[in-house]
C-alpha positions in Angstrom: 9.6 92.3 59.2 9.3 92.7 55.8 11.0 89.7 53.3 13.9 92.0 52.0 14.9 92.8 55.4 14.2 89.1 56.7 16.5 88.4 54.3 19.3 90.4 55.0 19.2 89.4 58.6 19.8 85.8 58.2 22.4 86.1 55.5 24.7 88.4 57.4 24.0 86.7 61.0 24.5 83.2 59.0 27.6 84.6 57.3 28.8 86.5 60.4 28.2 83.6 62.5 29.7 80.8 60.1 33.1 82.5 59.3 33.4 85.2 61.9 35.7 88.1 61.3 38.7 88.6 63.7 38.1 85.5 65.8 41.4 83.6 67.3 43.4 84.0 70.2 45.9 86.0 68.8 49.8 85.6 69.5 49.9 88.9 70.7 47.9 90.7 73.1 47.5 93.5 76.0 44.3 93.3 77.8 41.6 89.4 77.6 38.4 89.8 79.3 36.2 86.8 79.6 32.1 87.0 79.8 29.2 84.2 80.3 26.1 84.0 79.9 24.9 81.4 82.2 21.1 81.0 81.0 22.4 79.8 77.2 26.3 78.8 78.0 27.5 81.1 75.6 31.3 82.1 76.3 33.1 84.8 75.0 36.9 86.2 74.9 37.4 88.9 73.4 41.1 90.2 72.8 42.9 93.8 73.0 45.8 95.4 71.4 47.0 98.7 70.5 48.5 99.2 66.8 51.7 101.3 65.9 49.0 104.3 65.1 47.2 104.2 68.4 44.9 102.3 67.0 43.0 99.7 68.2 42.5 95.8 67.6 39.8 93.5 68.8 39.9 90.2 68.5 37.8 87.3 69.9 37.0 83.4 70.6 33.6 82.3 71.0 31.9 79.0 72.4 28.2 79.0 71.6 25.2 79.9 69.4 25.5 82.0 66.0 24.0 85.0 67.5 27.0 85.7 70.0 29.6 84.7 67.3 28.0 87.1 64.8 27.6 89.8 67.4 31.1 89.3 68.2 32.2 89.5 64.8 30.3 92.8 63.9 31.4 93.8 67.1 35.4 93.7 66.0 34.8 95.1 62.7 32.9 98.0 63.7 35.6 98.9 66.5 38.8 97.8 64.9 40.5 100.7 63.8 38.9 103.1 65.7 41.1 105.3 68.6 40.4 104.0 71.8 39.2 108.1 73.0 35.9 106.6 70.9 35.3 102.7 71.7 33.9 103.2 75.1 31.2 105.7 73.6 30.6 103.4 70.5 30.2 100.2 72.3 27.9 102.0 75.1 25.7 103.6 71.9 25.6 99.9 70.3 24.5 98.6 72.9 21.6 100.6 73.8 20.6 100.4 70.2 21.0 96.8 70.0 18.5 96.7 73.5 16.2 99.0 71.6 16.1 97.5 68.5 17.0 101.2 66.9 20.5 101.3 65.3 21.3 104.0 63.3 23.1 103.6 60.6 24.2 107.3 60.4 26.6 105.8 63.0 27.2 102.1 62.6 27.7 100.2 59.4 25.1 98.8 57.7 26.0 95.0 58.6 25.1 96.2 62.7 21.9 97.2 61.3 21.0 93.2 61.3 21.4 92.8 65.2 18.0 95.6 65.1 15.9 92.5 64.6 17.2 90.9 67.9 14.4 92.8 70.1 11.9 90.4 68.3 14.0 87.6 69.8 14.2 88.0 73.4 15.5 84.8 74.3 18.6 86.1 72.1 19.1 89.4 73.2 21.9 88.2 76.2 23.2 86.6 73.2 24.0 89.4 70.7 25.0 92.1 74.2 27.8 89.7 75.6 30.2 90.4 73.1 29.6 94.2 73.8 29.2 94.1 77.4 32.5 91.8 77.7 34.2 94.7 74.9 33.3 97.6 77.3 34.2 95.5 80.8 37.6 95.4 79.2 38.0 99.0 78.6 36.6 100.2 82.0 39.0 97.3 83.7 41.8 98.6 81.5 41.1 102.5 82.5 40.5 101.4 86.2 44.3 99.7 86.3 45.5 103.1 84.4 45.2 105.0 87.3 
């Protein structure tokens, strides 16, 4: 990995992970799903509401290491705002190209670029998916109790 990149990595993982975007239980809420990752003890909560525009909001709390609270705060801020018709597909794409390593940022924000570098950290990959996988457990579980 070249230095600039290197770079870039830590300060928006360190930033993301220090003072995460959208994190709190909020007051008000439609749908919580829970997820664990048993090997590390990472725990993650991640929140749903509609807004007034249809709409969506994310929120989430997170107990454990920096790379689940700064997936979990990319997470929210590349899904926040979005119509939930789209989240399903967008988490799904993010997190194969989170698994892959290969991103694209004709697609995501430039910030989700960062969590490319996971693939060179194995041990971290369960890490940086269980805000994602938590995200689209949520939606599924919300369309399954639709019908």
């Amino acid at each position: 990995m070249n230095m600039e990149l290197q770079n870039l990595y830590q300060k928006t993982m360190i930033q993301h992970g220090n003072n995460p975007l959208n994190f709190g239980k909020p007051q008000e809420y439609e749908h919580t799903e829970e997820g664990f990752n048993a090997l590390c003890g990472d725990k993650v909560n991640i929140y749903f509401r509609r807004m007034e525009n249809k709409l969506i909001n994310f929120s989430f709390v997170s107990v454990g290491c920096i790379v689940c609270k700064a997936s979990g705060s990319l997470m929210t801020e590349e899904l926040n705002n979005k119509h939930l018709e789209n989240v399903a597909t967008s988490i799904d794409n993010a997190m194969i190209g989170i698994h892959n390593g290969n991103l694209k940022n004709d697609f995501f924000s430039n910030d989700l670029m960062t969590l490319n570098q996971i693939k060179k950290f194995p041990s971290r990959l369960k890490c940086a998916l269980l805000p994602w996988e938590t995200a689209m457990r949520l939606i599924n579980n919300m369309k399954n109790n639709a019908r």
